[in-house]
Structure formats: structure tokens, C-alpha cells
N, CA, C and O atoms as a Tripos MOL2 file, in Angstrom:
@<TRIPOS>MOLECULE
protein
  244   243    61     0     0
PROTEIN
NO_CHARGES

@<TRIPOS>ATOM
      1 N         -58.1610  283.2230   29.2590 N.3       1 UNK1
      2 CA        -56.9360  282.4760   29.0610 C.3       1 UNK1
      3 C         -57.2350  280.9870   28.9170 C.2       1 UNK1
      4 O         -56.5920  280.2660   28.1540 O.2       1 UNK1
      5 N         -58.3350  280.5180   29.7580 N.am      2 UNK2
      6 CA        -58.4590  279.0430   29.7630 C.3       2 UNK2
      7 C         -59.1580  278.9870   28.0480 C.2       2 UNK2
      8 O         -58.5320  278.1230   27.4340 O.2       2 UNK2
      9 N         -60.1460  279.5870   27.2230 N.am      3 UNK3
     10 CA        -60.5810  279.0700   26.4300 C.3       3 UNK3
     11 C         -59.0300  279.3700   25.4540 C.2       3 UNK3
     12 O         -59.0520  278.6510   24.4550 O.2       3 UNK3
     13 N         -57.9760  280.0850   25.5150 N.am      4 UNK4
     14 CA        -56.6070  280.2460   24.4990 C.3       4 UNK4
     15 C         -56.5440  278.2090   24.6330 C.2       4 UNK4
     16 O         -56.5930  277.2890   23.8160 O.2       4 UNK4
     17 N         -56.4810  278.2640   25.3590 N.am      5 UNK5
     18 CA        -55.6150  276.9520   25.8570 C.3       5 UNK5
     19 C         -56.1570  275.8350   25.6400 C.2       5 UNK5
     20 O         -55.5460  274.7720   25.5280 O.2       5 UNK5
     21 N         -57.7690  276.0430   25.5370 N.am      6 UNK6
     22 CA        -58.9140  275.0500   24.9110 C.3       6 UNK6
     23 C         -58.5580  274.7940   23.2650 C.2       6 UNK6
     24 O         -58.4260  273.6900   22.7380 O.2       6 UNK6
     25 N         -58.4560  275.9400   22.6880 N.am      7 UNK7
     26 CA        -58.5150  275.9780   22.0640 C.3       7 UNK7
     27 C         -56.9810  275.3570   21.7050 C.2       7 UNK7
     28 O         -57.0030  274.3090   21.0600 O.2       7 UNK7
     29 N         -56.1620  275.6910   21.9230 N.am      8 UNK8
     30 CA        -54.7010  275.3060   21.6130 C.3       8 UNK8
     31 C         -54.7200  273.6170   21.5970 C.2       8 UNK8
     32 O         -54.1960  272.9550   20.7010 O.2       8 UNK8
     33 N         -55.3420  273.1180   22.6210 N.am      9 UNK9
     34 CA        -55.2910  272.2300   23.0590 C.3       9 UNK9
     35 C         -56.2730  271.3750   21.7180 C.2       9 UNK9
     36 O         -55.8050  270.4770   21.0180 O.2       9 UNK9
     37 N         -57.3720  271.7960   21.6330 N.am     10 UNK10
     38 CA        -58.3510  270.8100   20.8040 C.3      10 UNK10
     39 C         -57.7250  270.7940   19.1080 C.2      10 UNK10
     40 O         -57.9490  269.8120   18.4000 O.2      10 UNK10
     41 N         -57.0540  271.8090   18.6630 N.am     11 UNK11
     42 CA        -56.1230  271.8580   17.5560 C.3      11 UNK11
     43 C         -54.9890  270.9530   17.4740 C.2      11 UNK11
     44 O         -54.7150  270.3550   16.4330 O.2      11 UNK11
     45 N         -54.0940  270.8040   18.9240 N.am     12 UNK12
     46 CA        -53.0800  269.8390   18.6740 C.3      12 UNK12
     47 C         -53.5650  268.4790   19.0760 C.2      12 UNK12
     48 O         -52.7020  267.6220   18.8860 O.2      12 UNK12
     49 N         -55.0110  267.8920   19.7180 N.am     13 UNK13
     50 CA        -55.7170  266.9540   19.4010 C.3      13 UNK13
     51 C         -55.6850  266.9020   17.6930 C.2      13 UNK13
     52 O         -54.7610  266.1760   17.3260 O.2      13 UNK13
     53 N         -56.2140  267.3010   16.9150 N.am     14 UNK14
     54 CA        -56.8920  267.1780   15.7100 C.3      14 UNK14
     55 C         -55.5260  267.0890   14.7660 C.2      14 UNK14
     56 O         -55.7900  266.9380   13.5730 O.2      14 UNK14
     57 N         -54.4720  267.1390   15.0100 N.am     15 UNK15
     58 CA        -53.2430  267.1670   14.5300 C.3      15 UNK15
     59 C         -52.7410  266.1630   14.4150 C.2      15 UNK15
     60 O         -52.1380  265.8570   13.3860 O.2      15 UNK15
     61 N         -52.8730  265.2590   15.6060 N.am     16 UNK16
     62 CA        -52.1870  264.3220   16.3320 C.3      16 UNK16
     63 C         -51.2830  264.6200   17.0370 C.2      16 UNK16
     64 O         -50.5310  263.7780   17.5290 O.2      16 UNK16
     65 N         -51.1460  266.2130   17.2790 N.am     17 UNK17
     66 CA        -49.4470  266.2760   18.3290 C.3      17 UNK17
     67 C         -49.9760  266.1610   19.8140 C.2      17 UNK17
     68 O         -49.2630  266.4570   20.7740 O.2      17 UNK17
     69 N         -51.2090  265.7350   19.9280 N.am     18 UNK18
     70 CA        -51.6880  265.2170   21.8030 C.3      18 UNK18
     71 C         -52.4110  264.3370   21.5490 C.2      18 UNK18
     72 O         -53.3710  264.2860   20.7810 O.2      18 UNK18
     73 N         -51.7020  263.1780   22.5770 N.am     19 UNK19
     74 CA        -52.8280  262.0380   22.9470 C.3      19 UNK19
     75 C         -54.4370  263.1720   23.3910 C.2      19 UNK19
     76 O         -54.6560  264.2880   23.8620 O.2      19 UNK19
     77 N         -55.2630  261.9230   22.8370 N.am     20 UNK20
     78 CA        -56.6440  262.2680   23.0480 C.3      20 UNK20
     79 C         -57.4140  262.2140   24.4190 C.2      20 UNK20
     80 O         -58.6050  262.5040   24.5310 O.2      20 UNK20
     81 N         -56.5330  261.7790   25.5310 N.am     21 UNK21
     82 CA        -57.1960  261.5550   26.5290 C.3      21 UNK21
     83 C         -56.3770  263.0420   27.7460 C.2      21 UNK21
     84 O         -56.3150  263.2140   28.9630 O.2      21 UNK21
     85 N         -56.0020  263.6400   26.7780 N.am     22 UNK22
     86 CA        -55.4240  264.9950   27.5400 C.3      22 UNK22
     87 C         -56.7450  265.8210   27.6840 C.2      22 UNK22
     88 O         -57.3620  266.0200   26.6370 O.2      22 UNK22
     89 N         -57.2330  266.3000   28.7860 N.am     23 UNK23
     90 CA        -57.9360  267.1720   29.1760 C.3      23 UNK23
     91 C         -57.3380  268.5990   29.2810 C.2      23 UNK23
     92 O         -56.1070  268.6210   29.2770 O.2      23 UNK23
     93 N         -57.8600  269.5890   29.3590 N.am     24 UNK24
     94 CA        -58.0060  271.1220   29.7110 C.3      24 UNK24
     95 C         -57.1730  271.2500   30.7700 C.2      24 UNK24
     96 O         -56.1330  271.9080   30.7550 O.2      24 UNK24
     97 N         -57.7590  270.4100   32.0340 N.am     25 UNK25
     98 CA        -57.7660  270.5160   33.7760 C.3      25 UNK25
     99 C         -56.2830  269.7770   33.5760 C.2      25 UNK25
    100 O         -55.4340  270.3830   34.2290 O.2      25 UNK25
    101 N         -55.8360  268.8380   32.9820 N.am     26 UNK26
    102 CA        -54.3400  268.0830   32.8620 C.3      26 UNK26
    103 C         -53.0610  269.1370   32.4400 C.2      26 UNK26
    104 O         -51.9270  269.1480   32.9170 O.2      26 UNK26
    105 N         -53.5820  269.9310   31.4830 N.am     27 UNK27
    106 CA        -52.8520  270.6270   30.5730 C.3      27 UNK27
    107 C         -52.4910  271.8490   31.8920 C.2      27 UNK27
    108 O         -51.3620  271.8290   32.3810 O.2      27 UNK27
    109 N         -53.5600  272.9110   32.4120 N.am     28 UNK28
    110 CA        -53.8910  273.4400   33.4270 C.3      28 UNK28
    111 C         -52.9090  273.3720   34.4240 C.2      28 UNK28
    112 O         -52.0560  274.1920   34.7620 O.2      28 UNK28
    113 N         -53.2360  272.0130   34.9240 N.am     29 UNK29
    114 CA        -52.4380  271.4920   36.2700 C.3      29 UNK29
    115 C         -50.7670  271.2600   35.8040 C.2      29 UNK29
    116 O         -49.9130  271.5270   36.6490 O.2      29 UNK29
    117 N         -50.3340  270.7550   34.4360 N.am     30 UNK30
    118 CA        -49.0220  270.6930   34.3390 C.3      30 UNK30
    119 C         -48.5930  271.8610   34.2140 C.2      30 UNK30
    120 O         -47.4820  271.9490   34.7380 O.2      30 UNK30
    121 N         -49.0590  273.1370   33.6140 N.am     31 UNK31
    122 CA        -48.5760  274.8030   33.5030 C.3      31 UNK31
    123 C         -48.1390  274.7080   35.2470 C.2      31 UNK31
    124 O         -46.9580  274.7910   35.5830 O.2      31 UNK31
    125 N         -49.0130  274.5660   36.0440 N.am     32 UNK32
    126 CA        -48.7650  275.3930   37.3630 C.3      32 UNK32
    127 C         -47.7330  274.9140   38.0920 C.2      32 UNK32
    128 O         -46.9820  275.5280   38.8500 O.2      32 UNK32
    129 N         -47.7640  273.3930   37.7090 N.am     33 UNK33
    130 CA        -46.4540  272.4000   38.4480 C.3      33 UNK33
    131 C         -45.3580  272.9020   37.9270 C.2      33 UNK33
    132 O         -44.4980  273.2990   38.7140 O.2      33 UNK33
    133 N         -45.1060  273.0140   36.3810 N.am     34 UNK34
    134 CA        -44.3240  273.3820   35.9250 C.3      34 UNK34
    135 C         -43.5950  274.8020   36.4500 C.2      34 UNK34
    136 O         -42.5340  274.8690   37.0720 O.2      34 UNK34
    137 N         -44.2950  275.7140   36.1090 N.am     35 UNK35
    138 CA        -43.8940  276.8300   36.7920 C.3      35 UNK35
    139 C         -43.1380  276.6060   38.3150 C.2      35 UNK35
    140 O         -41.9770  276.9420   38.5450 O.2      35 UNK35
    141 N         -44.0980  275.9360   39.3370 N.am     36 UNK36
    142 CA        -43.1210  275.8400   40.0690 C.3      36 UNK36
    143 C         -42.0550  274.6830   40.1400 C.2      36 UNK36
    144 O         -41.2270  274.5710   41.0440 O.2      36 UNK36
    145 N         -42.1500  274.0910   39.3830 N.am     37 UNK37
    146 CA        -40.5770  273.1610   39.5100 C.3      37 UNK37
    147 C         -39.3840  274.0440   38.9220 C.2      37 UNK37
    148 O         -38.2500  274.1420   39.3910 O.2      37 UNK37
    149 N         -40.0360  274.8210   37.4930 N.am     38 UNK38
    150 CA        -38.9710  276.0200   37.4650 C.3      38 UNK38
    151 C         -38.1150  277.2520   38.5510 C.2      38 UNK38
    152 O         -36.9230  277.5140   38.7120 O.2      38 UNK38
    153 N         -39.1820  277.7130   39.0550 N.am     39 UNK39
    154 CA        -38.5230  278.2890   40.4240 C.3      39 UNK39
    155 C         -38.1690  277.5070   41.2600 C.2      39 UNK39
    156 O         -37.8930  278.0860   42.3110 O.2      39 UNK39
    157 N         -38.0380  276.3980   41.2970 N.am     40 UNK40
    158 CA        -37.1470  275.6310   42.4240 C.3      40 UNK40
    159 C         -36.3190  275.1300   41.7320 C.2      40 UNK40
    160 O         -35.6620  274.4030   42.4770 O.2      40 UNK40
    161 N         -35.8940  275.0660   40.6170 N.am     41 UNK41
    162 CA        -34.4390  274.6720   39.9390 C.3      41 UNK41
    163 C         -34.0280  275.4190   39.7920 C.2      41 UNK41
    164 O         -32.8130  275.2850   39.9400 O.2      41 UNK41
    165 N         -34.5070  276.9790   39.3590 N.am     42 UNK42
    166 CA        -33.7490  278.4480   39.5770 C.3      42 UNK42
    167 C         -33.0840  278.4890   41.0350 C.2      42 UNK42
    168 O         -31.8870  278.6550   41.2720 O.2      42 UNK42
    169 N         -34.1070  278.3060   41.9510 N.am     43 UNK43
    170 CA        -33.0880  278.4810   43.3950 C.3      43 UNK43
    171 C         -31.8070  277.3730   44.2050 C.2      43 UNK43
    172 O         -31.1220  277.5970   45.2030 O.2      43 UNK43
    173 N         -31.8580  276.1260   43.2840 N.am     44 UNK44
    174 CA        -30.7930  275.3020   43.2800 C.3      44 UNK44
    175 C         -30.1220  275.6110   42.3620 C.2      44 UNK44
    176 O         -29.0590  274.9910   42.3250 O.2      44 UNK44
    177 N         -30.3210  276.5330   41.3370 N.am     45 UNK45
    178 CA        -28.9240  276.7700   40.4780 C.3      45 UNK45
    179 C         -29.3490  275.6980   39.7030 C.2      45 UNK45
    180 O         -28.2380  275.6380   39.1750 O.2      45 UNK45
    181 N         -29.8030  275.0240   39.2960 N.am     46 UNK46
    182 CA        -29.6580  273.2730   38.7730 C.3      46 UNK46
    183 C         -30.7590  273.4830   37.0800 C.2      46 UNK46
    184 O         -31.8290  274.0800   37.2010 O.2      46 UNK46
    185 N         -30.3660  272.9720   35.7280 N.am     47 UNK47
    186 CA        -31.3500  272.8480   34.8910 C.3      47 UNK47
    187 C         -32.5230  272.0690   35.3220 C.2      47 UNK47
    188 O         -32.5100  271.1270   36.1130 O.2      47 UNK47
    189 N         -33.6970  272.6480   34.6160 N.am     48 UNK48
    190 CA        -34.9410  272.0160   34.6850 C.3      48 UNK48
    191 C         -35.3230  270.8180   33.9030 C.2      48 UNK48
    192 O         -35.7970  271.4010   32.9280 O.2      48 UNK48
    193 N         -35.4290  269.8060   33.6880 N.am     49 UNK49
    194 CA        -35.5190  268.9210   32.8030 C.3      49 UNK49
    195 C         -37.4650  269.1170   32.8530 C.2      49 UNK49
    196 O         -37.8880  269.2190   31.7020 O.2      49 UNK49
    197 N         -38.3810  269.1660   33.7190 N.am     50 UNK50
    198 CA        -39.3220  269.0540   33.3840 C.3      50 UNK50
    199 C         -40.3480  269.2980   32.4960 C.2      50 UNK50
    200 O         -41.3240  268.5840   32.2680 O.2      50 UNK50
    201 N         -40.0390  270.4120   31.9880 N.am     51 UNK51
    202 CA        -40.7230  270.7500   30.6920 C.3      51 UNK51
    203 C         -40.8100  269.9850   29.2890 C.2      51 UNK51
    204 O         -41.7910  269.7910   28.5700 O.2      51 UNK51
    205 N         -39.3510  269.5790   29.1140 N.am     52 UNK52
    206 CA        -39.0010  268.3710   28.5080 C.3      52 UNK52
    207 C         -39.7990  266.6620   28.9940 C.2      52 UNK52
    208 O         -40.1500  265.7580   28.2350 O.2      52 UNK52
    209 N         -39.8390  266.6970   29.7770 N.am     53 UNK53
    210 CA        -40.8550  265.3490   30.4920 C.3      53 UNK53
    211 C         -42.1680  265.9390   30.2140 C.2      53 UNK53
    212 O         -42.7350  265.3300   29.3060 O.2      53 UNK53
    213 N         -42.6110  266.5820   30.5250 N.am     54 UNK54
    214 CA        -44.5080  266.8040   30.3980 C.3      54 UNK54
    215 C         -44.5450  266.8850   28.8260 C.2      54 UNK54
    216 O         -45.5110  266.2690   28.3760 O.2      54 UNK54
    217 N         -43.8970  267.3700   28.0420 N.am     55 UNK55
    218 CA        -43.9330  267.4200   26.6560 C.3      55 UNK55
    219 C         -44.0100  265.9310   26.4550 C.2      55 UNK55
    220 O         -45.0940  265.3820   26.2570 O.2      55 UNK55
    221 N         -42.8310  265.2470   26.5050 N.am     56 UNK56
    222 CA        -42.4740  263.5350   25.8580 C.3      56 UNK56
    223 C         -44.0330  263.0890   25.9960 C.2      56 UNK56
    224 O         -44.8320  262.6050   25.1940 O.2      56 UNK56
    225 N         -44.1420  263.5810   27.7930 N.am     57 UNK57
    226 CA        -45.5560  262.4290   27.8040 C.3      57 UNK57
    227 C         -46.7710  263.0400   27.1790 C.2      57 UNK57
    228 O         -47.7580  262.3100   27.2670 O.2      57 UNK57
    229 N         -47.0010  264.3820   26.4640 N.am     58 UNK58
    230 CA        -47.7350  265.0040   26.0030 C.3      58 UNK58
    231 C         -48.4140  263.7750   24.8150 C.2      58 UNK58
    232 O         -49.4430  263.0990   24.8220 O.2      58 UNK58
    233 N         -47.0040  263.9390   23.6430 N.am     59 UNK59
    234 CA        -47.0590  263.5930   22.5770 C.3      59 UNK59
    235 C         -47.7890  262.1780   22.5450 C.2      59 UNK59
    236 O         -47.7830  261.3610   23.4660 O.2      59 UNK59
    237 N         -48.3600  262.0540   21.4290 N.am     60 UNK60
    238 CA        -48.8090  260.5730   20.6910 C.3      60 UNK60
    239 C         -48.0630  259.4860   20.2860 C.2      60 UNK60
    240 O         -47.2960  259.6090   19.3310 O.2      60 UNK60
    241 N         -48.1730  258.4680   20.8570 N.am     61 UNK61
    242 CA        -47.2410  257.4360   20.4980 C.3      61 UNK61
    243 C         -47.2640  256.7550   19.4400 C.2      61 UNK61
    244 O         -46.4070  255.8940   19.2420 O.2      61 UNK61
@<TRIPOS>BOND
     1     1     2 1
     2     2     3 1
     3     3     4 2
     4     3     5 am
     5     5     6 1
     6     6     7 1
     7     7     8 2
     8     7     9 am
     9     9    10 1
    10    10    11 1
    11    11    12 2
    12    11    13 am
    13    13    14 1
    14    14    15 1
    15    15    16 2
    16    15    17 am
    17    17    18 1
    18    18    19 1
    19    19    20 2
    20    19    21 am
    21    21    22 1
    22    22    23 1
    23    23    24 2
    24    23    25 am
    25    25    26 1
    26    26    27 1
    27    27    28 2
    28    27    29 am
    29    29    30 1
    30    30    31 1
    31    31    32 2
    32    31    33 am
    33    33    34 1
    34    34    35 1
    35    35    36 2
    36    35    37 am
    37    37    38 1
    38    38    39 1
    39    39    40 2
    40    39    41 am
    41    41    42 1
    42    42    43 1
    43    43    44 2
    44    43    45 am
    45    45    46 1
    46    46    47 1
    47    47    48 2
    48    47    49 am
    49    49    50 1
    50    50    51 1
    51    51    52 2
    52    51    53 am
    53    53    54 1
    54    54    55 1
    55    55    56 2
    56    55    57 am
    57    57    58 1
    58    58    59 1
    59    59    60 2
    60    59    61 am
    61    61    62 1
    62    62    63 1
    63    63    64 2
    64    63    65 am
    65    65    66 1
    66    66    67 1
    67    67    68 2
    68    67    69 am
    69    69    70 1
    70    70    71 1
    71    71    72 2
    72    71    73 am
    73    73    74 1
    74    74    75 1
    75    75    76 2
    76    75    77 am
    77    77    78 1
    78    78    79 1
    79    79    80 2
    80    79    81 am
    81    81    82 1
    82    82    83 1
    83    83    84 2
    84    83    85 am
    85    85    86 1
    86    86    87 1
    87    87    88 2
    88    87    89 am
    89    89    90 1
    90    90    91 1
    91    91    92 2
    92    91    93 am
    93    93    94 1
    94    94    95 1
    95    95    96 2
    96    95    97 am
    97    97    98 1
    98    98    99 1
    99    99   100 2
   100    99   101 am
   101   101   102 1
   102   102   103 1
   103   103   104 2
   104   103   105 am
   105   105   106 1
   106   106   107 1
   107   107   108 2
   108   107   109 am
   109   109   110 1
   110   110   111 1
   111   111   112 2
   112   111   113 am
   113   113   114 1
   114   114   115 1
   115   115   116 2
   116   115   117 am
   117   117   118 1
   118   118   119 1
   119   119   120 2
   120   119   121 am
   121   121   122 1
   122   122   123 1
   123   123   124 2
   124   123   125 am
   125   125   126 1
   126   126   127 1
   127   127   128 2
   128   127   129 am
   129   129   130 1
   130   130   131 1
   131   131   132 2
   132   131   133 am
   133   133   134 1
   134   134   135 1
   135   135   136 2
   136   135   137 am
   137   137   138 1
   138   138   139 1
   139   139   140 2
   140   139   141 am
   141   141   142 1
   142   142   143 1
   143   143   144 2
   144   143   145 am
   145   145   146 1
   146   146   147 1
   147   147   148 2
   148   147   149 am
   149   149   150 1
   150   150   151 1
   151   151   152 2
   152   151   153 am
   153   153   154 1
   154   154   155 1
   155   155   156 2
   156   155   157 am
   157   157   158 1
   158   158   159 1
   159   159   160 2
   160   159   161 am
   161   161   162 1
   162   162   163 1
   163   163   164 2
   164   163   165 am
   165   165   166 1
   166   166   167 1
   167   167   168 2
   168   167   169 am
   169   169   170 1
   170   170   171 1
   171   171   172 2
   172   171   173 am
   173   173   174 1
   174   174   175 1
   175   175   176 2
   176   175   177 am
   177   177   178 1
   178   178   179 1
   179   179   180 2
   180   179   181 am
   181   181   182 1
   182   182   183 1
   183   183   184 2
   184   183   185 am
   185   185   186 1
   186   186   187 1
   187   187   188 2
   188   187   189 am
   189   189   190 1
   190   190   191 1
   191   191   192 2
   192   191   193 am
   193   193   194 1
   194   194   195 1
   195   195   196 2
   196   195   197 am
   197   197   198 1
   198   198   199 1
   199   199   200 2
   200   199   201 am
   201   201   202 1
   202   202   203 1
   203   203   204 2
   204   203   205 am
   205   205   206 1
   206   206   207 1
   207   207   208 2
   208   207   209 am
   209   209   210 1
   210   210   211 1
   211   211   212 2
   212   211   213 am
   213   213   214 1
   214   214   215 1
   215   215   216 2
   216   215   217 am
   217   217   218 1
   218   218   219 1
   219   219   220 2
   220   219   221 am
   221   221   222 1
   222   222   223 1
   223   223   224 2
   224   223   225 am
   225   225   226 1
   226   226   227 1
   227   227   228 2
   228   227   229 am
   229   229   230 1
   230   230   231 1
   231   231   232 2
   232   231   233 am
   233   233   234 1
   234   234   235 1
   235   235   236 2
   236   235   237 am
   237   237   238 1
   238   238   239 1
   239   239   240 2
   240   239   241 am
   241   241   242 1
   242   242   243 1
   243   243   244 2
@<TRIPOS>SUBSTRUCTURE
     1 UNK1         2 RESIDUE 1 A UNK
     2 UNK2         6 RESIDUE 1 A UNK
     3 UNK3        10 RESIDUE 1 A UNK
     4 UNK4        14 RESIDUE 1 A UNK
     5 UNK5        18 RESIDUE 1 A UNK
     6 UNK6        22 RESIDUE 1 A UNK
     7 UNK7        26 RESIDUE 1 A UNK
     8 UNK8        30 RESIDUE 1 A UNK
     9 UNK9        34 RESIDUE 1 A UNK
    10 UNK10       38 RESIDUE 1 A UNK
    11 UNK11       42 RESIDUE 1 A UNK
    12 UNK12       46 RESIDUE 1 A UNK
    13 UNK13       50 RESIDUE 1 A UNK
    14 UNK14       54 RESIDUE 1 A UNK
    15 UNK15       58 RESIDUE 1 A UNK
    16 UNK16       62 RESIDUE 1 A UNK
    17 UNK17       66 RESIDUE 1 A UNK
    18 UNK18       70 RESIDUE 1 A UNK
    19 UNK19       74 RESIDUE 1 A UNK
    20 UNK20       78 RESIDUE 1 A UNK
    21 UNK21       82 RESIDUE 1 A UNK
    22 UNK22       86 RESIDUE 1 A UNK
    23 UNK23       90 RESIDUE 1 A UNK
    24 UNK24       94 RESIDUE 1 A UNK
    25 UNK25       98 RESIDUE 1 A UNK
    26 UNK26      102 RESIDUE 1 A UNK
    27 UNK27      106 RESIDUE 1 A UNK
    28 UNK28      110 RESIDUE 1 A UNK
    29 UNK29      114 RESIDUE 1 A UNK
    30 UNK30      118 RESIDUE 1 A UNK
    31 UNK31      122 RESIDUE 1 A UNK
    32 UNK32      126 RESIDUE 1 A UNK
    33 UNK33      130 RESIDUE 1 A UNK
    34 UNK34      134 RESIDUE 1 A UNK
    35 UNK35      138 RESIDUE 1 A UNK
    36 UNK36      142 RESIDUE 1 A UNK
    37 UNK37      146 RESIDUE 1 A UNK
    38 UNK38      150 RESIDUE 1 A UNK
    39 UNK39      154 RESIDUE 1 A UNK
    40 UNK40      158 RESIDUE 1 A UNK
    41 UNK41      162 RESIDUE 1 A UNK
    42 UNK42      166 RESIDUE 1 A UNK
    43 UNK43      170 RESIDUE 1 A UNK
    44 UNK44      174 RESIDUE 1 A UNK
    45 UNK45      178 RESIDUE 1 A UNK
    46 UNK46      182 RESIDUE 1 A UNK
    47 UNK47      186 RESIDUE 1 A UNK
    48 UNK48      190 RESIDUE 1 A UNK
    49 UNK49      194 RESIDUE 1 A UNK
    50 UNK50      198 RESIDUE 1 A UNK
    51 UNK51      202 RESIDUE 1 A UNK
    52 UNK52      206 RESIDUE 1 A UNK
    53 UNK53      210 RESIDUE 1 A UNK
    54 UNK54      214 RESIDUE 1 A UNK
    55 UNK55      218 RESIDUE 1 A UNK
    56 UNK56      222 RESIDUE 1 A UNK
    57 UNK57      226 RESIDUE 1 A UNK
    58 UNK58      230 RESIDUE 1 A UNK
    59 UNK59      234 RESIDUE 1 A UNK
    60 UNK60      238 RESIDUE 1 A UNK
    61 UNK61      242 RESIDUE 1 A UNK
């Protein structure tokens, strides 16, 4: 799964749809946060905005 994601990852480098200083271990670590900030806005009932934030800051300025 990690090389899917290498790979995903070094393609939307070469695109320009990710800043270049995004690592593997960054990308990695925002999936898992993410996930759980989702189950804790599921159990407040409340929308998630975060996915939307790790994306914005994904992108290339």
C-alpha cells in the first residue's frame, strides 16, 4: 500500500498538483489523522472540514 501511495504521490509531484517538499511519511501521517478526525465528527454529528484543509495545504501555490 505504501509504494500505491509513493507512487501516487511522486506523479502528483511531477504534475505540479503537490508542493515538492511533501514526503511519503507527511502524506502517511495526514491519512491516519484524517481518518480519525473523521470518526470524531461522525460522533459529534458535526461536518468534517478537514479533508478539505490537508488538501488546500497539499496543493502548489
Amino acid at each position: 500500500m505504501c509504494r500505491s501511495f509513493e507512487t501516487l504521490l511522486s506523479q502528483a509531484k511531477k504534475a505540479g498538483a503537490v508542493r515538492g517538499d511533501v514526503e511519503i511519511a507527511d502524506v502517511l501521517d495526514l491519512v491516519v489523522g484524517a481518518a480519525a478526525a473523521e470518526r470524531r465528527a461522525r460522533l459529534r454529528g458535526t461536518p468534517n472540514q478537514l479533508i478539505a484543509i490537508v488538501l488546500d495545504g497539499l496543493r502548489v501555490r
